[in-house]
C-alpha positions in Angstrom: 21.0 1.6 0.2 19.0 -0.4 -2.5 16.3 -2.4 -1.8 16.4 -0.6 1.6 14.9 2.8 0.1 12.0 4.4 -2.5 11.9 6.6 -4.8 8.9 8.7 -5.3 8.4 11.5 -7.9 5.5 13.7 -8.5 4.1 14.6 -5.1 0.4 15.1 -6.0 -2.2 13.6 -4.2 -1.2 10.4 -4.6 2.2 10.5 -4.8 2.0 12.7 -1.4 0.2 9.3 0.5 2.6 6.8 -1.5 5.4 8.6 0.5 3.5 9.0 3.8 2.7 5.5 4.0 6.1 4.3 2.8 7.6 6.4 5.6 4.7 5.3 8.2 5.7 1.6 7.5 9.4 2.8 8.4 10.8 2.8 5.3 13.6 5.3 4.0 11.8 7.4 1.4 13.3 10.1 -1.2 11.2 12.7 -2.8 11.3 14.6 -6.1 9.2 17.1 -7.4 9.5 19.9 -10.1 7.5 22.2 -7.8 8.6 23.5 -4.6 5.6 23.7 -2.5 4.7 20.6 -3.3 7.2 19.4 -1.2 6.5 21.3 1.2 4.0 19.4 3.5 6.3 16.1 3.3 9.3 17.1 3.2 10.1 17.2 6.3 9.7 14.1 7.2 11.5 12.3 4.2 15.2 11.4 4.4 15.7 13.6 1.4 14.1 15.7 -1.0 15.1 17.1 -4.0 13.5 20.3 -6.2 14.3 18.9 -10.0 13.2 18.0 -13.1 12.7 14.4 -13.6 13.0 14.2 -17.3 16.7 15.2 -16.8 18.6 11.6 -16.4 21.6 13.8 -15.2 19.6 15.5 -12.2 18.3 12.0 -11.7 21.5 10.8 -11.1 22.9 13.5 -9.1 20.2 12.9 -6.8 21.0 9.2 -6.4 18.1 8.0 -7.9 19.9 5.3 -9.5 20.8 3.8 -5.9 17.3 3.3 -5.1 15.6 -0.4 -4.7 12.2 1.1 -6.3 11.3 4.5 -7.8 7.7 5.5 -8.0 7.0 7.7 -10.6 3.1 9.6 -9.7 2.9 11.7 -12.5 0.0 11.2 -14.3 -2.1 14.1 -16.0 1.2 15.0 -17.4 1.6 11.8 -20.2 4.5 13.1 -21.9 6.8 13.8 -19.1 5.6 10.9 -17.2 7.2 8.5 -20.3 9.8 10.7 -20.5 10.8 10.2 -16.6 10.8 6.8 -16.8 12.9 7.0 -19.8 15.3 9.0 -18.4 14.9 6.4 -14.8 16.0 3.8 -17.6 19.2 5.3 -18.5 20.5 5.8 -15.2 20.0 2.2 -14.1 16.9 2.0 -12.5 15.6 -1.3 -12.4 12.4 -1.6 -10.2 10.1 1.4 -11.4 6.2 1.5 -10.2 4.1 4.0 -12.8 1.2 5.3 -12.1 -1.1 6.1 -15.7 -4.0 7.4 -16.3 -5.2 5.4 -19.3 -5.1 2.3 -20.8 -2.5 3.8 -23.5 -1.1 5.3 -21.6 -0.4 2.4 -19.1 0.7 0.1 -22.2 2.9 3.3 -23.4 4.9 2.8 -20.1 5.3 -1.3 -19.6 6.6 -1.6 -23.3 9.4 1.5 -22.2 10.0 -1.1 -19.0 8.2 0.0 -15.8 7.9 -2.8 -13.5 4.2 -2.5 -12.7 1.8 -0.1 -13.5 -1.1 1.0 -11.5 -4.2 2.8 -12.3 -5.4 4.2 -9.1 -8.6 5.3 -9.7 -9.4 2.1 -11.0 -7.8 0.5 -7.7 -9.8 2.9 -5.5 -13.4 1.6 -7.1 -12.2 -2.1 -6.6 -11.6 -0.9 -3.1 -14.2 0.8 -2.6 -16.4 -2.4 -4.3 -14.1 -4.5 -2.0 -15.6 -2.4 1.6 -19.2 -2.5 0.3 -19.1 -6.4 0.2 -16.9 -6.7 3.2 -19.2 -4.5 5.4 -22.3 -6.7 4.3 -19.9 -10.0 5.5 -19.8 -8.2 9.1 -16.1 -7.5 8.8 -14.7 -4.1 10.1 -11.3 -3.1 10.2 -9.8 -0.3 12.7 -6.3 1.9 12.3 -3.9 1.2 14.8 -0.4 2.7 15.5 -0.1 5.6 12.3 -1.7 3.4 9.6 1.2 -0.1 10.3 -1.2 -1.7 12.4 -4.6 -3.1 12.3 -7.2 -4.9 14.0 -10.1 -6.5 12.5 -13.5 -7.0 14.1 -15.3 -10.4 12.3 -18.9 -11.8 13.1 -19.0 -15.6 12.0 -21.5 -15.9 9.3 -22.5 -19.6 7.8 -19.8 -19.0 5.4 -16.8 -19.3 8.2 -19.6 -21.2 10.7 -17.9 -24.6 11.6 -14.0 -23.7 11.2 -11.4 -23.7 14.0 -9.9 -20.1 14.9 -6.9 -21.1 13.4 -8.9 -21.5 10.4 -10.6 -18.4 10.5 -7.1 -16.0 11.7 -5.1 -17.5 8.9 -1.6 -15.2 8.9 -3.6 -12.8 11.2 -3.3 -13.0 15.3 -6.5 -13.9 16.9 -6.1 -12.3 20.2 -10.2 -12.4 21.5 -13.3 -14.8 20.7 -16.9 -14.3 22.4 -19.1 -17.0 21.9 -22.8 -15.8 21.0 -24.3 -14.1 24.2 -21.0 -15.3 26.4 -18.3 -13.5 27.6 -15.0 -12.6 25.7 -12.1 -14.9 25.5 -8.5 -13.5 25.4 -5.9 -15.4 23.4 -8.4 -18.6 23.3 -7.0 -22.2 22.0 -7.1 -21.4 18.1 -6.5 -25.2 17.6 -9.5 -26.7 19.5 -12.1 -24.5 19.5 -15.0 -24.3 16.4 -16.6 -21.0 15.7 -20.5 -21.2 15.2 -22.5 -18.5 13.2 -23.1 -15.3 15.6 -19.6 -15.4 17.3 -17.2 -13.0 17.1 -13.6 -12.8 16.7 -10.5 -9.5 16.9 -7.8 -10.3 14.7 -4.8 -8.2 14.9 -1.7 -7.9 12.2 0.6 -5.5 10.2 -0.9 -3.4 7.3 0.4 -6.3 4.8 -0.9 -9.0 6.7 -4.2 -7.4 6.4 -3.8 -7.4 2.5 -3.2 -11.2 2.5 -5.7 -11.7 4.4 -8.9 -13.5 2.4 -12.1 -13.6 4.0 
């Protein structure tokens, strides 16, 4: 089971989309949460879910928590019982832990007790939100496909990318269209001999991680 499954405890807002997503990707995903409607709306559709208290490494344990590849732990308002968790994910054996914090101190609080990563996502969602302003003045739109595991992306060739092969300009992504300015589209055109020119516009297509390694 480990590295094949995640964790994820505190089913908030954000812990509620970690799990939706990590299930949308096709991922085995198990749930905890202190609070029984919180599970409610997820649970579902998760492999397993469990009504507990996360500061208890014994409960932890007994729900297998300490089999899991990576354990997300979204508790956040709560400071005290968010280090405690990730204490008590400690001493059961947990080795990969994401932790979500809601301060600088409190962030630095949980790496020094050992989480893997720690993320700030309020702070993530403004750089991503930054990120979409200065993408959408670069002509660059991207569409959902296939519950949230797919995308395709729309680019008009500016003077930045003007003078670049396709292959250049797809990178990891699949370039499955190219329309020259005023010209017709061109399904699956040569990437290796053709040169885009400022005005023409390419559909790139590619997994939800693709997209994320995507620089442009």
């Amino acid at each position: 089971m480990k590295n094949l499954t995640y964790g994820v405890i505190g089913l908030g807002k954000f812990g509620s989309v970690v799990a939706e997503e990590l299930l949308a990707a096709g991922h085995t995903v198990v749930i905890a949460d202190k609070d029984e409607e919180a599970l409610k709306s997820i649970q579902s559709a998760v492999n397993y879910a469990y009504i507990l208290d996360s500061t208890n490494a014994a409960a932890l344990k007994e729900a297998g928590f300490h089999d899991l590849g990576v354990v997300i732990v979204s508790i956040g308002e709560n400071v005290e019982k968010s280090i405690l968790t990730l204490m008590a994910l400690k001493d059961i054996g947990v080795s990969n832990i994401i932790a979500k914090a809601t301060s600088n101190i409190h962030g630095q609080i949980l790496s020094k007790l050992g989480a893997t990563k720690v993320i700030y996502p309020e702070k993530e969602s403004a750089k991503r939100l930054v990120k979409e302003f200065l993408v959408q003045s670069m002509d660059f739109e991207v569409f959902d496909l296939s519950s949230n595991t797919m995308r395709a992306v729309k680019i008009i060739v500016d003077d930045k990318l003007a003078g670049n092969s396709l292959k250049h300009i797809a990178q990891n992504m699949h370039l499955v269209a190219y329309k020259k300015l005023n010209a017709d589209w061109e399904i699956l055109p040569d990437l290796e001999t053709i040169t885009a020119f400022s005005g023409d516009v390419v559909i790139l297509l590619g997994t939800t991680k693709e997209l994320k390694e995507f620089e442009h």
